[in-house]
C-alpha positions in Angstrom: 91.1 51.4 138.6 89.0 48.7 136.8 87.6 46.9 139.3 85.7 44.0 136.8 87.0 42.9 133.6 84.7 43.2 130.6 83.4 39.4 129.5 86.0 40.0 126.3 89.1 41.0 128.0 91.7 39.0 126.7 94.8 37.9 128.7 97.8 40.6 128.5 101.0 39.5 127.3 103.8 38.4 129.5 107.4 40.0 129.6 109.5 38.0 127.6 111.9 35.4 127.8 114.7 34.8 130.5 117.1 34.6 127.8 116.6 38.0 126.6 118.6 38.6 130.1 121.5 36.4 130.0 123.9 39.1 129.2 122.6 40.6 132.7 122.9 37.4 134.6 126.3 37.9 136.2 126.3 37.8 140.2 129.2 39.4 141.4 131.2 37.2 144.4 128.7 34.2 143.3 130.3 30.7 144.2 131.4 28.6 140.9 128.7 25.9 141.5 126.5 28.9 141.1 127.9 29.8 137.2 127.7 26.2 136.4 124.0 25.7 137.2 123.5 29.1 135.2 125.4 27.5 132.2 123.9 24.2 132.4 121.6 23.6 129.2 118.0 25.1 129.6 114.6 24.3 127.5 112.0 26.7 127.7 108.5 25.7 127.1 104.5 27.4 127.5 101.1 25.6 127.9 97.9 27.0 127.1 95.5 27.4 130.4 92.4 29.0 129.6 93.7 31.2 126.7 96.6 32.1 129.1 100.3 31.1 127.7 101.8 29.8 131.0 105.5 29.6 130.5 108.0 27.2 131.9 111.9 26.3 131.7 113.2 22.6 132.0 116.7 21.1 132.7 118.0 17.1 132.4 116.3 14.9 129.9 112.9 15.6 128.1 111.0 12.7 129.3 110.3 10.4 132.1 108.6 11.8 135.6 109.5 15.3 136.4 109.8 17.4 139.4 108.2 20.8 138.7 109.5 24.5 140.9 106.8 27.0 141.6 108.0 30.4 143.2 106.0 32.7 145.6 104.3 35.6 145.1 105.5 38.6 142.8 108.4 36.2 141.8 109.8 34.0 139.1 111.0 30.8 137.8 114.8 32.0 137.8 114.3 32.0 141.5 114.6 27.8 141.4 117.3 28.2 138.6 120.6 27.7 140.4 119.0 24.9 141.7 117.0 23.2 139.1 120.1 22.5 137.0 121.5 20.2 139.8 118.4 18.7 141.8 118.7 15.7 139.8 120.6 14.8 137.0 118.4 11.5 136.3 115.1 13.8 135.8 113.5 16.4 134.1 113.4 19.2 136.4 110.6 22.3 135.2 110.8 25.7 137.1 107.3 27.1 136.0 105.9 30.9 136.2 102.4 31.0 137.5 100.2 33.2 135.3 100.7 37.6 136.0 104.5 36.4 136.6 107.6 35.9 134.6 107.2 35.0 131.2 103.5 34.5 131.2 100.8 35.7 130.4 98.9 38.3 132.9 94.9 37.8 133.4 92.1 40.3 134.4 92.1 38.5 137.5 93.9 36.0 139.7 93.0 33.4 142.1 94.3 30.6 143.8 92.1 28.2 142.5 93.8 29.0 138.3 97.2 29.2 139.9 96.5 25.5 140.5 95.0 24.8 137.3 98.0 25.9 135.5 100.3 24.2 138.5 98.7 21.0 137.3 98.2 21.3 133.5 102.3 22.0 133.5 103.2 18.9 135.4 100.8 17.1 132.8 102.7 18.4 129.8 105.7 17.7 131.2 105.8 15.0 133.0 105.6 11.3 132.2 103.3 9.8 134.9 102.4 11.6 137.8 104.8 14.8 138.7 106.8 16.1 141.9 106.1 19.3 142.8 108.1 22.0 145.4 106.1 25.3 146.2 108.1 28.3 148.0 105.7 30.2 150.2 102.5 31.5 147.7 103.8 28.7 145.5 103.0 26.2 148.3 99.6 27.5 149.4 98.3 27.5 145.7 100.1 23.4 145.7 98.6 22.6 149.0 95.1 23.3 147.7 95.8 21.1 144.9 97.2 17.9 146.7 93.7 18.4 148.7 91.6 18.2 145.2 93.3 16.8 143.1 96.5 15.0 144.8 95.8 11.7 143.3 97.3 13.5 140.2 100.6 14.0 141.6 103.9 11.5 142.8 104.1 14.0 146.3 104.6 17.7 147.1 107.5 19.5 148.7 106.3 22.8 150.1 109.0 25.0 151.5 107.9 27.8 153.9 104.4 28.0 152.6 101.6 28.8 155.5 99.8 26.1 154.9 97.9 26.1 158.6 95.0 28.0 159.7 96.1 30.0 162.1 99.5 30.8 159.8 100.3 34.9 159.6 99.1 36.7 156.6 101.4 35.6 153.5 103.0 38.4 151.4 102.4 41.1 153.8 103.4 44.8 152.1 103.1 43.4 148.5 99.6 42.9 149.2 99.3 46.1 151.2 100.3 47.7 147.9 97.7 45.9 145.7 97.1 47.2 142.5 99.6 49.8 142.4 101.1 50.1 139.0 104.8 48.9 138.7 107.2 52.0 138.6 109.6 52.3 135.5 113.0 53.1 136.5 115.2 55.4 133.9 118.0 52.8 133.7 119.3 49.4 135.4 121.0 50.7 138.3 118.2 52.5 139.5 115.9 49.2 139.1 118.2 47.3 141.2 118.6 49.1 144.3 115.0 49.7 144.6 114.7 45.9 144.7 113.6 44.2 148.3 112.7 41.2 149.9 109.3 40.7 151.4 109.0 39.7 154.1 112.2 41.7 154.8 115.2 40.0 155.5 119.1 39.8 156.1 120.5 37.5 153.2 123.9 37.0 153.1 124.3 35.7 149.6 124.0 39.0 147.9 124.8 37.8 144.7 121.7 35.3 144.6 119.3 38.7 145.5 121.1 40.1 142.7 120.6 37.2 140.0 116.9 37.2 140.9 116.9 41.0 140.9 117.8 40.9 137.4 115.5 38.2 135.9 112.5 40.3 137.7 113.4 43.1 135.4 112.5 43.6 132.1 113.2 46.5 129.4 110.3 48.9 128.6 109.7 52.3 127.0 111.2 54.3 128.8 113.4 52.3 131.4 113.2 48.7 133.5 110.2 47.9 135.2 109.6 44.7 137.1 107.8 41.1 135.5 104.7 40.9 137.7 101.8 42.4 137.2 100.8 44.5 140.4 97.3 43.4 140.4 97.8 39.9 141.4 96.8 40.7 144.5 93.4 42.2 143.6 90.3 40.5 143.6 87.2 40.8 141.3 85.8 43.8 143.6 89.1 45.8 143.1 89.7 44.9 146.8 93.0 43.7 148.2 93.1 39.6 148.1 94.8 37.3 150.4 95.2 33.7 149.1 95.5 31.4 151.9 95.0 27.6 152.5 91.4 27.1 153.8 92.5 23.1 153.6 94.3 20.5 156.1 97.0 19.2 154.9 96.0 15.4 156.4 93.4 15.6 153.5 96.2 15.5 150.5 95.9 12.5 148.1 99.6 12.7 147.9 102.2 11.6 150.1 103.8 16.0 151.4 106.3 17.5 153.4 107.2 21.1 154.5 110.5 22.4 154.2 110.9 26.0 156.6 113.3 28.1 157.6 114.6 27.7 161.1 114.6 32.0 161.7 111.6 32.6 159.2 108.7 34.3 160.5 106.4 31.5 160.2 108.7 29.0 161.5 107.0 28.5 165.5 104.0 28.8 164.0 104.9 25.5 162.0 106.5 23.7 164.9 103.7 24.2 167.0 100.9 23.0 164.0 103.2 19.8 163.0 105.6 19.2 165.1 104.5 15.9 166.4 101.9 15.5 164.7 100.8 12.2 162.9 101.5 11.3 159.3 103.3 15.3 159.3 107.2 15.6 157.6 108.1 19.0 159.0 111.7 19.9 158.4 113.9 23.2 159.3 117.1 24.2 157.5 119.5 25.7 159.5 119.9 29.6 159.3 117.5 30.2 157.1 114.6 32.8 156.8 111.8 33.0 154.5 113.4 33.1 151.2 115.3 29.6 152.1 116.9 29.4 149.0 118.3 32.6 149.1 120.0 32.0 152.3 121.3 28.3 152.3 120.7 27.3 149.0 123.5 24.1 149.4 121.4 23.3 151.9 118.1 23.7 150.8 119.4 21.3 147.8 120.7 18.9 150.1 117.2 18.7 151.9 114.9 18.5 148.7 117.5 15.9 147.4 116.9 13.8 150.3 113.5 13.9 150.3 113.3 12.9 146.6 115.2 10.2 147.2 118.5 11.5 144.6 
C-alpha cells in the first residue's frame, strides 16, 4: 500500500451517476409512498472543492434556502432519497456525497476537516442564505465540527445518531477495522447483493429500503459490480487506520442543533446520559429504531425532521 500520495496525485474519478441505476432501483414489497418519492423529479448537480468534483442530487424548487442530507460512512446520497422528495415540498432539498463516496470524486486522502469543506461549499451553491443541514452518523460528526467553526454559516443542524460526545463508542466499527482493503468485484449482481451488510449490524425490517440502498452502492466495472466507496477512507496519511470523531462540544455551535437517535441504537444511553437534561440540548429518540434510523422507521424519521424544520 501507498501510504503518502505524491505532491501531484490528482483526485480519482467517482463512480458515476445514480441514474445510470434506475433500471435497478426496484425494492421488492416497498410501500407506494416509497415509488413516489423514487419518481419524484430529481436535479443532479457537482461543485468543485479543491480540484475534487463533489456531487450532489436536489428535489423541490431551484432556489430559496435549502436543507442539505449528508450520509455516514461508506454510504451514499440515495440513502436520504426516499425521503428528500417529500421533507418539504416548499424547499429545495440536496442529498450530497461527501468526497471517496457516491458520485464523487475519491482523494489520496481523507479527513474530517475536507468532508466539512465540501459539507459547506454545497450548501453555499445551493442554498439561498444560510442552509439546513441533517448528518446520519459520520455525516453528523463531520457537521458537528462545522457548526463549532463555522456555524454562523448555517440556518441549524439536524444530526441523527452521530456520536457527537466524547466519551461516544468508536463510529464505524468493522469498516474501519478493514481499512484500506480494496473493494472486491463480484462476477454479477446477485452475488453483489447478498454480500451487502449493515454496520454496525442490525435487524431492519424494511428489507426493501436495504435493498434500494444496496443497489445505488453498486456500480458496474470490468469484470463484475463492485461497491461506490473507496476503501481507503478510512486511512490516514501514515497508511494507518483513522477514526474521525468529534473532539468539539456541541454547546460551542454558532447554530441553533439537535440530535435525532435511535431508541435501540448502540449509542443511544450513551446519548441520554450526555444530553438528556442538559441545558440548551434537543435530544430526541424515534421509536424502534437502531442505527440506521432511516432504514428502520423511515415515516417516522420524516415526521421528526419535519417537525423540527418547522414543515
Amino acid at each position: 500500500m501507498t501510504t503518502e500520495p505524491a505532491a501531484d496525485a490528482q483526485p480519482r474519478a467517482g463512480r458515476g451517476s445514480y441514474d445510470a441505476v434506475a433500471s435497478r432501483s426496484v425494492a421488492p414489497g416497498a410501500p407506494d409512498w416509497f415509488h413516489a418519492a423514487m419518481a419524484a423529479e430529481r436535479h443532479a448537480g457537482t461543485v468543485d472543492v479543491d480540484g475534487t468534483s463533489i456531487g450532489y442530487l436536489s428535489w423541490g424548487p431551484q432556489h430559496g434556502p435549502a436543507t442539505v442530507l449528508v450520509h455516514g460512512g461508506a454510504a451514499h446520497a440515495m440513502w436520504w432519497a426516499p425521503l428528500a422528495a417529500r421533507l418539504d415540498v416548499s424547499r429545495r432539498v440536496v442529498a450530497m456525497d461527501l468526497s471517496g463516496h457516491g458520485t464523487s470524486d475519491w482523494r489520496p486522502t481523507y479527513s474530517g476537516t475536507t468532508w466539512a469543506d465540501e459539507i459547506a461549499a454545497v450548501a453555499a451553491a445551493t442554498s439561498e442564505g444560510p442552509a439546513t443541514v441533517v448528518g446520519h452518523s459520520l455525516g453528523g460528526i463531520v457537521l458537528a465540527d462545522l457548526a463549532t467553526r463555522r456555524g454562523r454559516q448555517l440556518e441549524r443542524i439536524l444530526l441523527v445518531d452521530s456520536p457527537v460526545w466524547p466519551t461516544a463508542p468508536e463510529p464505524e466499527g468493522a469498516l474501519t477495522r478493514e481499512a484500506g482493503r480494496r473493494s472486491r468485484t463480484y462476477p454479477d449482481l446477485a452475488t453483489a447483493l447478498a454480500r451487502f451488510r449493515l454496520v454496525p449490524a442490525q435487524r431492519c425490517a424494511n428489507q426493501w429500503y436495504v435493498d434500494h440502498i444496496a443497489r445505488h452502492g453498486l456500480v458496474r466495472v470490468d469484470g463484475g459490480w463492485t461497491w461506490r466507496f473507496d476503501p481507503q477512507v478510512f486511512v490516514g496519511r501514515t497508511g494507518a487506520r483513522q477514526i474521525v470523531r468529534f473532539e468539539g462540544d456541541l454547546d460551542d455551535a454558532a447554530c441553533p442543533w439537535s440530535l435525532v437517535m435511535g431508541s435501540r441504537s448502540y449509542l443511544a444511553d450513551g446519548a441520554a446520559a450526555a444530553f438528556s437534561g442538559r441545558r440548551g440540548s434537543d435530544l430526541r429518540f424515534v421509536d424502534d429504531a437502531a442505527h440506521h434510523v432511516m432504514l428502520d422507521q423511515p415515516l417516522a424519521l420524516l415526521g421528526t425532521l419535519q417537525e423540527l424544520l418547522g414543515t
